[in-house]
mmCIF file of the N, C-alpha and C atoms, coordinates in Angstrom:
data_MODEL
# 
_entry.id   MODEL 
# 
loop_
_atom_site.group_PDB 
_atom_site.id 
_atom_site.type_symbol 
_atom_site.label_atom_id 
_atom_site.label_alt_id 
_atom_site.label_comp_id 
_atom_site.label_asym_id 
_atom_site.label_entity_id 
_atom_site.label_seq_id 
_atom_site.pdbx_PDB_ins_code 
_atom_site.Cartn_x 
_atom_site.Cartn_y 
_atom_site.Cartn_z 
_atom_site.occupancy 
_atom_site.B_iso_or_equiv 
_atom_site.pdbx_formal_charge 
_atom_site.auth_seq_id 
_atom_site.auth_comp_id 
_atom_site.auth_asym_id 
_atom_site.auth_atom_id 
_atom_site.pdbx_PDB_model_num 
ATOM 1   N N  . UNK A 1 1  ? 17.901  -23.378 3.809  1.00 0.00 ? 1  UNK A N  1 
ATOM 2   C CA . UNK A 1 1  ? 18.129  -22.154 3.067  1.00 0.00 ? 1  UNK A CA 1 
ATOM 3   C C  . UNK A 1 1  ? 18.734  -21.128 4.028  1.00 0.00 ? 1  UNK A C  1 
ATOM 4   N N  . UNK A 1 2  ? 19.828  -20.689 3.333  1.00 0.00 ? 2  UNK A N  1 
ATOM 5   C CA . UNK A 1 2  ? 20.866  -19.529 4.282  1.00 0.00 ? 2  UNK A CA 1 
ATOM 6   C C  . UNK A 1 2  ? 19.925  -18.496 4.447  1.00 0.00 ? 2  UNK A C  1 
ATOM 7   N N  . UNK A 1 3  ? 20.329  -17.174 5.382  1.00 0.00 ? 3  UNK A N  1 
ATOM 8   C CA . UNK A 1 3  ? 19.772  -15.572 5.073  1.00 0.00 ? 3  UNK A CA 1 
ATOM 9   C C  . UNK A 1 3  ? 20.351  -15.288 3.826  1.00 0.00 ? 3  UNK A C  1 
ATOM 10  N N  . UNK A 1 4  ? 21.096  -15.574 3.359  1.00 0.00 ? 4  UNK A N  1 
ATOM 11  C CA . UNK A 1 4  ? 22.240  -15.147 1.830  1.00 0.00 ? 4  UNK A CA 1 
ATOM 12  C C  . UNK A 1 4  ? 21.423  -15.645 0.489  1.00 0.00 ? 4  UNK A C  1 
ATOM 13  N N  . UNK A 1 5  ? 20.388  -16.448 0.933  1.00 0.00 ? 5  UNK A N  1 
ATOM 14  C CA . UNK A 1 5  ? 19.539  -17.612 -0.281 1.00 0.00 ? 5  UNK A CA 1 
ATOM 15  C C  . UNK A 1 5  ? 18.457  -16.593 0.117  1.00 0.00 ? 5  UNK A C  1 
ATOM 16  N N  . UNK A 1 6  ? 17.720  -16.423 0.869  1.00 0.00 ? 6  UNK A N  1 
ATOM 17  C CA . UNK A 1 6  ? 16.518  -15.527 0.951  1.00 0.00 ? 6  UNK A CA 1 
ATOM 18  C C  . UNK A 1 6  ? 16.751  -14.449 0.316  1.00 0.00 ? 6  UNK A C  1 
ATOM 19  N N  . UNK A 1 7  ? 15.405  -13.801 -0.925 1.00 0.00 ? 7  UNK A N  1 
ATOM 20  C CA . UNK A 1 7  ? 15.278  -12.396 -1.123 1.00 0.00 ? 7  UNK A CA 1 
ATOM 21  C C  . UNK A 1 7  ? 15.044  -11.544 0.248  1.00 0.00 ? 7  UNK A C  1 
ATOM 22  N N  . UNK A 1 8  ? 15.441  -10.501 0.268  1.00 0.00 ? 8  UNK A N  1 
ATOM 23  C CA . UNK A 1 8  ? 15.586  -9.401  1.190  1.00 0.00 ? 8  UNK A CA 1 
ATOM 24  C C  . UNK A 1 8  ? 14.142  -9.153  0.891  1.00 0.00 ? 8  UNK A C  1 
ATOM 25  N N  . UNK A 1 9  ? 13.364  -8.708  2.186  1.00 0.00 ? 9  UNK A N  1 
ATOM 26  C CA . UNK A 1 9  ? 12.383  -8.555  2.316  1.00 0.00 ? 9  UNK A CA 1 
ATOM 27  C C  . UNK A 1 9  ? 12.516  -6.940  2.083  1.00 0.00 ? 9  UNK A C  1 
ATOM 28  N N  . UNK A 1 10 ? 11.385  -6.573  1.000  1.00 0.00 ? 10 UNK A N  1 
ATOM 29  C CA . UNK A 1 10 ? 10.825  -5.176  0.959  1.00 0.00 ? 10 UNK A CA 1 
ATOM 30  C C  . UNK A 1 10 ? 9.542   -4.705  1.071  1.00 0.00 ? 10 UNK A C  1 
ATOM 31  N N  . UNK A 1 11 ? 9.462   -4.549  2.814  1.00 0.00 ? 11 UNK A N  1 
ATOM 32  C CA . UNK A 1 11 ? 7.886   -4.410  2.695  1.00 0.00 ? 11 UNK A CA 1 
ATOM 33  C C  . UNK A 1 11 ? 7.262   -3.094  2.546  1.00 0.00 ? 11 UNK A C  1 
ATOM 34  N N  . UNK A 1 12 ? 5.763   -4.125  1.832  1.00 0.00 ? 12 UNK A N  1 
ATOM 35  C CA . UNK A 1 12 ? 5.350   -2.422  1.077  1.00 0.00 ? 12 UNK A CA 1 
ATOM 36  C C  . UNK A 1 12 ? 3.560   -2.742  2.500  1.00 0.00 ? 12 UNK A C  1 
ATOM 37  N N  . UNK A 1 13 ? 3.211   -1.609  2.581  1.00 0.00 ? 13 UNK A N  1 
ATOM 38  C CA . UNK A 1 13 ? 1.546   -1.536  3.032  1.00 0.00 ? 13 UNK A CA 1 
ATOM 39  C C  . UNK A 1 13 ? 1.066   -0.846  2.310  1.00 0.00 ? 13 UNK A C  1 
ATOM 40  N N  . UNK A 1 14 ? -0.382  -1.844  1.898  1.00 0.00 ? 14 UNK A N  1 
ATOM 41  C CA . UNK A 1 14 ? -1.046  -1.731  1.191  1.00 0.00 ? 14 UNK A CA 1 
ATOM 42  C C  . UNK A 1 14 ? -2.695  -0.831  1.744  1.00 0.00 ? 14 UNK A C  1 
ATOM 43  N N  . UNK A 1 15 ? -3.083  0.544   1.665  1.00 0.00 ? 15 UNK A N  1 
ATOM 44  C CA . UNK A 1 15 ? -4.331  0.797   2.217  1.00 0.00 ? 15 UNK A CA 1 
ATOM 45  C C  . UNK A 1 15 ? -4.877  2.081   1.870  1.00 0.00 ? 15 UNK A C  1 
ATOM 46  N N  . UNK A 1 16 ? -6.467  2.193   1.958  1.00 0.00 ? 16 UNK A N  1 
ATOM 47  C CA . UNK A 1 16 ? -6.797  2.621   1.338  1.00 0.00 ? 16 UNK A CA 1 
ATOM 48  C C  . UNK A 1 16 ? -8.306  3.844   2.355  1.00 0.00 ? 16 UNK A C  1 
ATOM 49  N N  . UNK A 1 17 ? -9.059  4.533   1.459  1.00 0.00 ? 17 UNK A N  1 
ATOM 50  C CA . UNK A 1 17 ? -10.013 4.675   2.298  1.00 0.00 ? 17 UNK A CA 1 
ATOM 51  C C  . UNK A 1 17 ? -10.896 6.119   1.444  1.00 0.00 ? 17 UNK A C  1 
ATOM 52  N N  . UNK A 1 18 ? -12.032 6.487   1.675  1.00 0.00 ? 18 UNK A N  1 
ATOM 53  C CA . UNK A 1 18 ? -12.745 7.239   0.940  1.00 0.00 ? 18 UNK A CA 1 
ATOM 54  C C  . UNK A 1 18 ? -12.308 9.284   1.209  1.00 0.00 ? 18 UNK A C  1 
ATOM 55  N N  . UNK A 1 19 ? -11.735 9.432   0.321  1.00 0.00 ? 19 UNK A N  1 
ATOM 56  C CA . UNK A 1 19 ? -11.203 10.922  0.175  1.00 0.00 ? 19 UNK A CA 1 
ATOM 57  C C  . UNK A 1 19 ? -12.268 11.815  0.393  1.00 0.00 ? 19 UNK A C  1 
ATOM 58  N N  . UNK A 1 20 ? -12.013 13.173  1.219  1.00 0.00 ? 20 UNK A N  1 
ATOM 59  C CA . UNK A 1 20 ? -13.074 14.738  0.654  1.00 0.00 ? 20 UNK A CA 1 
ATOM 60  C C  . UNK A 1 20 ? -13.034 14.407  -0.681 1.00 0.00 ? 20 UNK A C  1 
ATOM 61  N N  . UNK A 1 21 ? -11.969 14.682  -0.870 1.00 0.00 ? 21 UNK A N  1 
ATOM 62  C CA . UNK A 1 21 ? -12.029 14.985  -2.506 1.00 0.00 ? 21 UNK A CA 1 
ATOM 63  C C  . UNK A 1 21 ? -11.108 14.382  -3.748 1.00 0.00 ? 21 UNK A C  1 
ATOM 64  N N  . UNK A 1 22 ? -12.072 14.051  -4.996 1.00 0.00 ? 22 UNK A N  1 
ATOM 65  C CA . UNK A 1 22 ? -11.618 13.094  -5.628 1.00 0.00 ? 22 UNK A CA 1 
ATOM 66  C C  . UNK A 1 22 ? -9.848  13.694  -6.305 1.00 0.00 ? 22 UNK A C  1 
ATOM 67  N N  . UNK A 1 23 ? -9.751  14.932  -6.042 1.00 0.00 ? 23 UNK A N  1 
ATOM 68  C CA . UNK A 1 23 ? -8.484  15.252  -6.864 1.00 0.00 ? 23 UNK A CA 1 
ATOM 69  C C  . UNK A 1 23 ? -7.541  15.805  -5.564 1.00 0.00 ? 23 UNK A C  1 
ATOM 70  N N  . UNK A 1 24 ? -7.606  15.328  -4.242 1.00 0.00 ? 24 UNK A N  1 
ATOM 71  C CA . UNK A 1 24 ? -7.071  15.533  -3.302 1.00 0.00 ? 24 UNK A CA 1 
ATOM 72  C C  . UNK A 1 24 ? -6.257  14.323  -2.304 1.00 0.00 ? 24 UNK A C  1 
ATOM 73  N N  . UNK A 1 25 ? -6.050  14.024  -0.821 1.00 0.00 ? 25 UNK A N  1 
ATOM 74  C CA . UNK A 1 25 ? -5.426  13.254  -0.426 1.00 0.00 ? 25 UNK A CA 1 
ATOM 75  C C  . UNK A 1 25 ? -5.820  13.298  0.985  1.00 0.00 ? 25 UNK A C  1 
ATOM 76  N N  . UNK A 1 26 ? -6.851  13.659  1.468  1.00 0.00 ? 26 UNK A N  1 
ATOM 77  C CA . UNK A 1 26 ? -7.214  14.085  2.668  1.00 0.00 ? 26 UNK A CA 1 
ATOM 78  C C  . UNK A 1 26 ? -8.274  12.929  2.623  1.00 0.00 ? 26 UNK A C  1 
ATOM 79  N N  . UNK A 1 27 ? -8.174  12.478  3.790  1.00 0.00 ? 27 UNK A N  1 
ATOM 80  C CA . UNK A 1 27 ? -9.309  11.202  4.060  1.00 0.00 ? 27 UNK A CA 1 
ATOM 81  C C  . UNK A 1 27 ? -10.409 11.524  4.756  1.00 0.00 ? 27 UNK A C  1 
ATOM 82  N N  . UNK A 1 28 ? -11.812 11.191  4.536  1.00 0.00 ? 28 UNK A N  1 
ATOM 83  C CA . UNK A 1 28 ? -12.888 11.446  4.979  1.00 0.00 ? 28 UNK A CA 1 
ATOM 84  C C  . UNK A 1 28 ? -12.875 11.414  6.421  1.00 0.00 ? 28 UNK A C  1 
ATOM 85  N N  . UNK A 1 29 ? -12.584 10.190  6.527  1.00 0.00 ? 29 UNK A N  1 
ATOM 86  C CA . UNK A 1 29 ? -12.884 9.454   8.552  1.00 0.00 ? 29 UNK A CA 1 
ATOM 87  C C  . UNK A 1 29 ? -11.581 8.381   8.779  1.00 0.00 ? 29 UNK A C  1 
ATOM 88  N N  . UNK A 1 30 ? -10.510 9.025   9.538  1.00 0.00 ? 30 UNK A N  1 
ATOM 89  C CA . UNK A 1 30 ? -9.267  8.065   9.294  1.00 0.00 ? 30 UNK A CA 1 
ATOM 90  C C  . UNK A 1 30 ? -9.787  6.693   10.089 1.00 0.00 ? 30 UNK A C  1 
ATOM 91  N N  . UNK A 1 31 ? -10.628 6.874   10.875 1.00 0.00 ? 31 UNK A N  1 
ATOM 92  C CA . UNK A 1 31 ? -11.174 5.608   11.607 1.00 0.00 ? 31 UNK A CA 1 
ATOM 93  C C  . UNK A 1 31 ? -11.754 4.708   10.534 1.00 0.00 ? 31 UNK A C  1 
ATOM 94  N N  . UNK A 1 32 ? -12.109 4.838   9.437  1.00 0.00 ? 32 UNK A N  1 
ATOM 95  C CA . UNK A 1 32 ? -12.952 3.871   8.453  1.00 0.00 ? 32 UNK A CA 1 
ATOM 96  C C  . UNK A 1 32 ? -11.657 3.213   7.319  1.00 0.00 ? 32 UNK A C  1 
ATOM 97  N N  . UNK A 1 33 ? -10.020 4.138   7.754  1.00 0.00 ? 33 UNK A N  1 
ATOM 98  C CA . UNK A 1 33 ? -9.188  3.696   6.805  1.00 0.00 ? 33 UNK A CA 1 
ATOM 99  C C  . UNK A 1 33 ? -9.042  1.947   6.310  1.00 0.00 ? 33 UNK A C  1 
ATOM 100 N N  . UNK A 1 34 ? -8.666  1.378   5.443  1.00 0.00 ? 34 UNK A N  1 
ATOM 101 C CA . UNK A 1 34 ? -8.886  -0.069  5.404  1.00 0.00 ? 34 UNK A CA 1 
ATOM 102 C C  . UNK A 1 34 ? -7.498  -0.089  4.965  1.00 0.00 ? 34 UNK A C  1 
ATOM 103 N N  . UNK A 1 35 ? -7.171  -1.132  6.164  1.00 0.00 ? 35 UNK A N  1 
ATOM 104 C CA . UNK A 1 35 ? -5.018  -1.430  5.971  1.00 0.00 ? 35 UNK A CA 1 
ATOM 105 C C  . UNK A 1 35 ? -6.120  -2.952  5.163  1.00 0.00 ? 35 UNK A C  1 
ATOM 106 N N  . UNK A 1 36 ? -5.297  -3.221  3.996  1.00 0.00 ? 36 UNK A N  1 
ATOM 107 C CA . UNK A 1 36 ? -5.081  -4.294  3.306  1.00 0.00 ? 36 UNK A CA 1 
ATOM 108 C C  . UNK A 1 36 ? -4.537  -5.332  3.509  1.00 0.00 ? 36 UNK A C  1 
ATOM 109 N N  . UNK A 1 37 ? -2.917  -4.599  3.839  1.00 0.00 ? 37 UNK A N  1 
ATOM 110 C CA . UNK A 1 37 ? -1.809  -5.418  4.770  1.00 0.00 ? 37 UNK A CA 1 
ATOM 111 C C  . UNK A 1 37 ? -0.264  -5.150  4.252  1.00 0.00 ? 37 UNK A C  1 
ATOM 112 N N  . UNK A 1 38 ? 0.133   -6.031  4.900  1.00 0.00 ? 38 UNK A N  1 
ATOM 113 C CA . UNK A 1 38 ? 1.817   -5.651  4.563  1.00 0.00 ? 38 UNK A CA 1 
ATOM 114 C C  . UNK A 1 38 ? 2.482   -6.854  3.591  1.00 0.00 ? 38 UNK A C  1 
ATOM 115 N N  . UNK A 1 39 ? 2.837   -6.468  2.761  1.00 0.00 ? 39 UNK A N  1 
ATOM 116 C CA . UNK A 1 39 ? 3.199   -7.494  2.005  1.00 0.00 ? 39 UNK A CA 1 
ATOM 117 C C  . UNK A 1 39 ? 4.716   -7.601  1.803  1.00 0.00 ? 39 UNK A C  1 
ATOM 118 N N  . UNK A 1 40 ? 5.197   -8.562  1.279  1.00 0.00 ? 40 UNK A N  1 
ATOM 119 C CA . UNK A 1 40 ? 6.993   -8.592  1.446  1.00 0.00 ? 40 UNK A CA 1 
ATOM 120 C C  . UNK A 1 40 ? 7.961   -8.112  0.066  1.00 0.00 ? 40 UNK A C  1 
ATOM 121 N N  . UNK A 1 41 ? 7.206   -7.921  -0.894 1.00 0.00 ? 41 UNK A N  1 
ATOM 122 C CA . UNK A 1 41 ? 7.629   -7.156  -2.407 1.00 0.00 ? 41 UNK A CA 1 
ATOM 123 C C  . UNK A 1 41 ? 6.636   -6.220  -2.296 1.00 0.00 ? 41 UNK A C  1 
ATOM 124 N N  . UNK A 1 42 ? 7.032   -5.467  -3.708 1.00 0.00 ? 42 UNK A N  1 
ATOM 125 C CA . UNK A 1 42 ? 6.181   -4.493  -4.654 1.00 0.00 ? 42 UNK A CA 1 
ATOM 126 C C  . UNK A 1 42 ? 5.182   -5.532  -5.359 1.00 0.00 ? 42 UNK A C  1 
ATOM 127 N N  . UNK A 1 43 ? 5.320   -6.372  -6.275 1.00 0.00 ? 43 UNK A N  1 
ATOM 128 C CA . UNK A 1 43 ? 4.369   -7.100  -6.818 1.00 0.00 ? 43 UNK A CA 1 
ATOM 129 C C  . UNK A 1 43 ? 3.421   -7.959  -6.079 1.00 0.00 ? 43 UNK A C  1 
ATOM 130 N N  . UNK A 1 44 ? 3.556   -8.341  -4.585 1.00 0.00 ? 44 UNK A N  1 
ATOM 131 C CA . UNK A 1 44 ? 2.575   -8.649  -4.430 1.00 0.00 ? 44 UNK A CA 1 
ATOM 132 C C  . UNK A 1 44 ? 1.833   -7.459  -3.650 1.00 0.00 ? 44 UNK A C  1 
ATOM 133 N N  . UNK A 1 45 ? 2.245   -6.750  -3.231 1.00 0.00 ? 45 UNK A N  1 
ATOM 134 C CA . UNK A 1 45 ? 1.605   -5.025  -2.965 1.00 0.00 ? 45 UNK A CA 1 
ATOM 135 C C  . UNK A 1 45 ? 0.743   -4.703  -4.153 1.00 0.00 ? 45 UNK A C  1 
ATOM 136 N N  . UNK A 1 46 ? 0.728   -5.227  -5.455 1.00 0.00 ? 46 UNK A N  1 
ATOM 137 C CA . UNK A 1 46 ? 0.454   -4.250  -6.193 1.00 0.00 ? 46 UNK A CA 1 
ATOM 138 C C  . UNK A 1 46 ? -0.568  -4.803  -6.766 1.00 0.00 ? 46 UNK A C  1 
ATOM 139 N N  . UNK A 1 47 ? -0.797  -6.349  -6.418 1.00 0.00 ? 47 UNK A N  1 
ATOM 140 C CA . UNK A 1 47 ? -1.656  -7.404  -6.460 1.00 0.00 ? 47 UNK A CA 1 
ATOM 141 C C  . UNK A 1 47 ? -3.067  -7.214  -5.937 1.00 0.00 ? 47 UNK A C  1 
ATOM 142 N N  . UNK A 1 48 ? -2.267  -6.748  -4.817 1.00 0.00 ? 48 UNK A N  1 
ATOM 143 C CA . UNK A 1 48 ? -4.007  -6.732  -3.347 1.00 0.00 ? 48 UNK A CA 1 
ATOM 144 C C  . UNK A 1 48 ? -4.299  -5.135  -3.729 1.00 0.00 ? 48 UNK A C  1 
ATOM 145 N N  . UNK A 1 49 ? -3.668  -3.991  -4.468 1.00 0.00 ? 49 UNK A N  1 
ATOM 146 C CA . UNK A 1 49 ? -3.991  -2.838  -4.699 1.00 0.00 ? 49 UNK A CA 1 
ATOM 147 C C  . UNK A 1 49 ? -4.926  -2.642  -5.399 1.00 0.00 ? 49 UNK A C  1 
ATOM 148 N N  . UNK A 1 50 ? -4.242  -3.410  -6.499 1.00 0.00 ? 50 UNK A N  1 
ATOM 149 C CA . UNK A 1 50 ? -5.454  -3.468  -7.809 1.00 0.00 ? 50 UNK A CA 1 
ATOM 150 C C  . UNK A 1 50 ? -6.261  -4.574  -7.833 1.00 0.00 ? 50 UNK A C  1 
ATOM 151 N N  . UNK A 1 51 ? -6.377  -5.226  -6.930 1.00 0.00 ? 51 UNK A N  1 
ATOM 152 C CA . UNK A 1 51 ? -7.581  -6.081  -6.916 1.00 0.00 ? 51 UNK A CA 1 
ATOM 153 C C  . UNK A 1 51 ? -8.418  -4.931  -5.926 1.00 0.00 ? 51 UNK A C  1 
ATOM 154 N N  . UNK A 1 52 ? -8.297  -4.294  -4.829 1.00 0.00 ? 52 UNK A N  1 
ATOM 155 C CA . UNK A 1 52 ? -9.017  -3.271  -4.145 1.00 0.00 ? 52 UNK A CA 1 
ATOM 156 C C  . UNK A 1 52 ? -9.481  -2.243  -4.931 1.00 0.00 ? 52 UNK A C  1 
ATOM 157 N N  . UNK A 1 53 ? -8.803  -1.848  -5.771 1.00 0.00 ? 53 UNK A N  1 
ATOM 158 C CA . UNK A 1 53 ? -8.800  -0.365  -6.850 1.00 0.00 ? 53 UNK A CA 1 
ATOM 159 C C  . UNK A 1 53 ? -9.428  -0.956  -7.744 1.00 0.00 ? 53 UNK A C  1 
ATOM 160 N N  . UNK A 1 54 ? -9.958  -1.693  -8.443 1.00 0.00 ? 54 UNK A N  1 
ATOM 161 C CA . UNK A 1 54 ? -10.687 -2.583  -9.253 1.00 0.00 ? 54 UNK A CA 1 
ATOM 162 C C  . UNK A 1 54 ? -12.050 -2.688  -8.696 1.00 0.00 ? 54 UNK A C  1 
ATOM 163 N N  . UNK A 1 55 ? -12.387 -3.066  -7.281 1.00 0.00 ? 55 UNK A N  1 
ATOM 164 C CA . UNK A 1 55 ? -13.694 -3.450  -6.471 1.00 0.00 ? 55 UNK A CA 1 
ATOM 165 C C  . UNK A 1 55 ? -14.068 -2.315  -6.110 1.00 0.00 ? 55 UNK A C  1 
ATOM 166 N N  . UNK A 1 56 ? -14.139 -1.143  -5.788 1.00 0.00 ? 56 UNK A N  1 
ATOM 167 C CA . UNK A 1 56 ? -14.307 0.523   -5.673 1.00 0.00 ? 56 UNK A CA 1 
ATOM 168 C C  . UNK A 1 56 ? -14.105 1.612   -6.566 1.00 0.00 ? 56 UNK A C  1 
ATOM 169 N N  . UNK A 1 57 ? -14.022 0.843   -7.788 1.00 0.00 ? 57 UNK A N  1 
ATOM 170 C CA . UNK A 1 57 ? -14.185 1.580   -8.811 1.00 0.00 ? 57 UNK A CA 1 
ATOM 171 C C  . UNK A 1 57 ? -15.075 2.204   -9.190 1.00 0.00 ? 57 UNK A C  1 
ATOM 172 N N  . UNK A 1 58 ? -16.550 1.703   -8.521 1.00 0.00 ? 58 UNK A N  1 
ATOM 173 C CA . UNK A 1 58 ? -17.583 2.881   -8.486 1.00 0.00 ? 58 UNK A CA 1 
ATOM 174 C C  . UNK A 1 58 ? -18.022 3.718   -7.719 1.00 0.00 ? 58 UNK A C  1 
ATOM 175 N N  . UNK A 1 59 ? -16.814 4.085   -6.734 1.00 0.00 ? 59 UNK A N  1 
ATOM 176 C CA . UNK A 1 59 ? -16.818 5.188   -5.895 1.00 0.00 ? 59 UNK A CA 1 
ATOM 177 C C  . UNK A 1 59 ? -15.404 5.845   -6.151 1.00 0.00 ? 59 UNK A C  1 
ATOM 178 N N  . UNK A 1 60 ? -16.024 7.463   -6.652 1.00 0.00 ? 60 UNK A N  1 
ATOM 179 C CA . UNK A 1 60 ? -14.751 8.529   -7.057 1.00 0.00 ? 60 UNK A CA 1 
ATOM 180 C C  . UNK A 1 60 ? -13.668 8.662   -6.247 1.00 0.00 ? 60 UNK A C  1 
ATOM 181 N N  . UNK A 1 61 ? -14.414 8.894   -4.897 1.00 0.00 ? 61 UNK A N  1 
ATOM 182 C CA . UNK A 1 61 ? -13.465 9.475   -3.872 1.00 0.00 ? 61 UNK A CA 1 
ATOM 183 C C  . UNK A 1 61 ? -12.987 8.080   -2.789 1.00 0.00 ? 61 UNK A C  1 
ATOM 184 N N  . UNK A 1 62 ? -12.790 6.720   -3.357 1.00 0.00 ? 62 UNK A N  1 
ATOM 185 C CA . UNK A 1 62 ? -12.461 5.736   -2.888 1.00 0.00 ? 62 UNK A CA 1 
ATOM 186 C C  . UNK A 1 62 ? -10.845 5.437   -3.523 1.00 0.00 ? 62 UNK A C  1 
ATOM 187 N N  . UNK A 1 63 ? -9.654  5.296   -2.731 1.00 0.00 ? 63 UNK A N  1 
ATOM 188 C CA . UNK A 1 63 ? -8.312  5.288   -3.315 1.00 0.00 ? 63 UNK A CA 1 
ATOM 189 C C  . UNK A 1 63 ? -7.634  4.671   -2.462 1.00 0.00 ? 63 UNK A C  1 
ATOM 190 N N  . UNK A 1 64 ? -6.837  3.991   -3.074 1.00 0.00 ? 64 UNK A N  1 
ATOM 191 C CA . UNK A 1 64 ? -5.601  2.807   -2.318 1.00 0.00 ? 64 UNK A CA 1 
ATOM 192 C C  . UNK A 1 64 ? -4.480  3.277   -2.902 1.00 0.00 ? 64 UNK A C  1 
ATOM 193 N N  . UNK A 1 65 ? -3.290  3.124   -1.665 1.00 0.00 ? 65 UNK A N  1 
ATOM 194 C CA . UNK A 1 65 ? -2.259  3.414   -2.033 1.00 0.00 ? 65 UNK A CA 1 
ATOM 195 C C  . UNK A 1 65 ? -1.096  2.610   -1.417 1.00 0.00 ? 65 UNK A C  1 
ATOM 196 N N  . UNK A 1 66 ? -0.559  2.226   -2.209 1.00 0.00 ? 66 UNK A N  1 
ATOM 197 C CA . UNK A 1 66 ? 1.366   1.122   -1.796 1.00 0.00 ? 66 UNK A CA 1 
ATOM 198 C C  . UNK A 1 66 ? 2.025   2.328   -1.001 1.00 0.00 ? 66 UNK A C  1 
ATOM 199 N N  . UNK A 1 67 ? 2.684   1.728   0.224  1.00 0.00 ? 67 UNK A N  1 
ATOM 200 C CA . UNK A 1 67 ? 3.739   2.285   0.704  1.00 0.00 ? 67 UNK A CA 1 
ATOM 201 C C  . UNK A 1 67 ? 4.315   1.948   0.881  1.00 0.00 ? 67 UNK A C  1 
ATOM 202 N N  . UNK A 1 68 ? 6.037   2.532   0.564  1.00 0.00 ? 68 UNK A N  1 
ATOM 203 C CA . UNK A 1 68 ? 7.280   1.771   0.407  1.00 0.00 ? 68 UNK A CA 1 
ATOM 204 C C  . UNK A 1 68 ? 7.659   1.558   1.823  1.00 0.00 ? 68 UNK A C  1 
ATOM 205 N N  . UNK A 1 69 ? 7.513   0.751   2.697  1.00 0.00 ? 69 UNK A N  1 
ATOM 206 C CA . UNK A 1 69 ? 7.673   0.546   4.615  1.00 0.00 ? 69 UNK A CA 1 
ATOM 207 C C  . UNK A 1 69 ? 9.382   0.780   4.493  1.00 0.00 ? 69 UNK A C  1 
ATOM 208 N N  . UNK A 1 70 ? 9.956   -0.192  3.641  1.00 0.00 ? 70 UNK A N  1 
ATOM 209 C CA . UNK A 1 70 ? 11.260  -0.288  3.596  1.00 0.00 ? 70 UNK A CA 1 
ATOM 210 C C  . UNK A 1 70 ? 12.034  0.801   2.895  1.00 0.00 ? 70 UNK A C  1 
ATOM 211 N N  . UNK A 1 71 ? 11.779  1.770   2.584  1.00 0.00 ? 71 UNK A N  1 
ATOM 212 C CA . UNK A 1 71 ? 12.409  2.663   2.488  1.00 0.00 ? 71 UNK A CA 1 
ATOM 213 C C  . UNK A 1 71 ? 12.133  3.662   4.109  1.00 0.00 ? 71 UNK A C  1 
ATOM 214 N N  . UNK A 1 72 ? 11.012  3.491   4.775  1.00 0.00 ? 72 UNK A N  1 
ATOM 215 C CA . UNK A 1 72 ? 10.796  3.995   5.395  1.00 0.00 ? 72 UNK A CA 1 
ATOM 216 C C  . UNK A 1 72 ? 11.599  3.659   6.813  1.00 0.00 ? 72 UNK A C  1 
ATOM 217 N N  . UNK A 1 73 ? 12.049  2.074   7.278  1.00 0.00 ? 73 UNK A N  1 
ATOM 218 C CA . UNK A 1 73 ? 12.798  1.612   7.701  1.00 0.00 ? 73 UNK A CA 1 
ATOM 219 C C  . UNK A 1 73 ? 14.079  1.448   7.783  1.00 0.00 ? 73 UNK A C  1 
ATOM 220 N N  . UNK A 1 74 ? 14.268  1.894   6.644  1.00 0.00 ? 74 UNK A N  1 
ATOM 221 C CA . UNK A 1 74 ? 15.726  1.928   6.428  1.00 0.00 ? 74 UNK A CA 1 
ATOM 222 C C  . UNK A 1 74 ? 16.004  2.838   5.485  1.00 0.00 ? 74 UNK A C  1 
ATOM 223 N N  . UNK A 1 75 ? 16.188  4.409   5.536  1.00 0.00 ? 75 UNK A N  1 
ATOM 224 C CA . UNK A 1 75 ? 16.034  5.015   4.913  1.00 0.00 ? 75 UNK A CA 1 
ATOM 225 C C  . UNK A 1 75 ? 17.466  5.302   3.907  1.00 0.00 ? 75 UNK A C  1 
ATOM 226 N N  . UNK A 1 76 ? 18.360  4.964   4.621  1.00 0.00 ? 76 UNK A N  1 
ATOM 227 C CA . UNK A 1 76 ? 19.894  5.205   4.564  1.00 0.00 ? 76 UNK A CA 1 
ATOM 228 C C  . UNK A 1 76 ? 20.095  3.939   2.899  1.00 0.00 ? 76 UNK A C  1 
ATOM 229 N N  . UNK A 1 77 ? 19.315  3.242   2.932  1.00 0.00 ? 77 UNK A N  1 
ATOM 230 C CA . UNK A 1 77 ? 19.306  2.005   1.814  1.00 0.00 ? 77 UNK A CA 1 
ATOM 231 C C  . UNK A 1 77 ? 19.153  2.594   0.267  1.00 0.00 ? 77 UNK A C  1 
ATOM 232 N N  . UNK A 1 78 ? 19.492  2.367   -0.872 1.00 0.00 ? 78 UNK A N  1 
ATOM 233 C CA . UNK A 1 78 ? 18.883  2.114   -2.496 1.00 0.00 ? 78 UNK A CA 1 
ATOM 234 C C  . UNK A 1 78 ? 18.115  1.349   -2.017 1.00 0.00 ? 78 UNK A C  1 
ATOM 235 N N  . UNK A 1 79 ? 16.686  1.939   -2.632 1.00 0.00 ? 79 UNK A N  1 
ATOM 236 C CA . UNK A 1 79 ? 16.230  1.047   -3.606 1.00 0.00 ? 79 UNK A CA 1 
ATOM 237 C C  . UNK A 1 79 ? 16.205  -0.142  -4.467 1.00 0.00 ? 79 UNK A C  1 
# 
């Protein structure tokens, strides 16, 4: 298989960790943050998200979030 046959890798990181506050974005203890990992699409990013966001659902101020790496890497790129 060529580089031309491979999908272009778009990696997203996947992570998460317990907020001050449930309607905010500020993290309690960045040392307790939990990286999930880096995955090579959006769909499987969005896989390990909501399987995490699903298992901490009974904590308010517990939140995971996708980050687009590859936009972040290559910023000059579409989407």
């Amino acid at each position: 298989m060529s580089e031309t046959d491979t999908p272009k890798q778009l990696l997203h990181l996947v992570f998460g960790g317990e907020l001050e506050s449930p309607d905010g974005l500020t993290f309690r203890d960045l040392d307790e943050l939990d990286i999930v990992g880096i995955y090579p699409n959006y769909a499987e990013a969005s896989k390990a998200w909501k399987a995490k966001a699903q298992a901490t659902v009974d904590n308010a101020h517990m939140r995971y979030f996708i980050v687009h790496m590859h936009r972040l890497l290559d910023p000059e790129a579409a989407a």
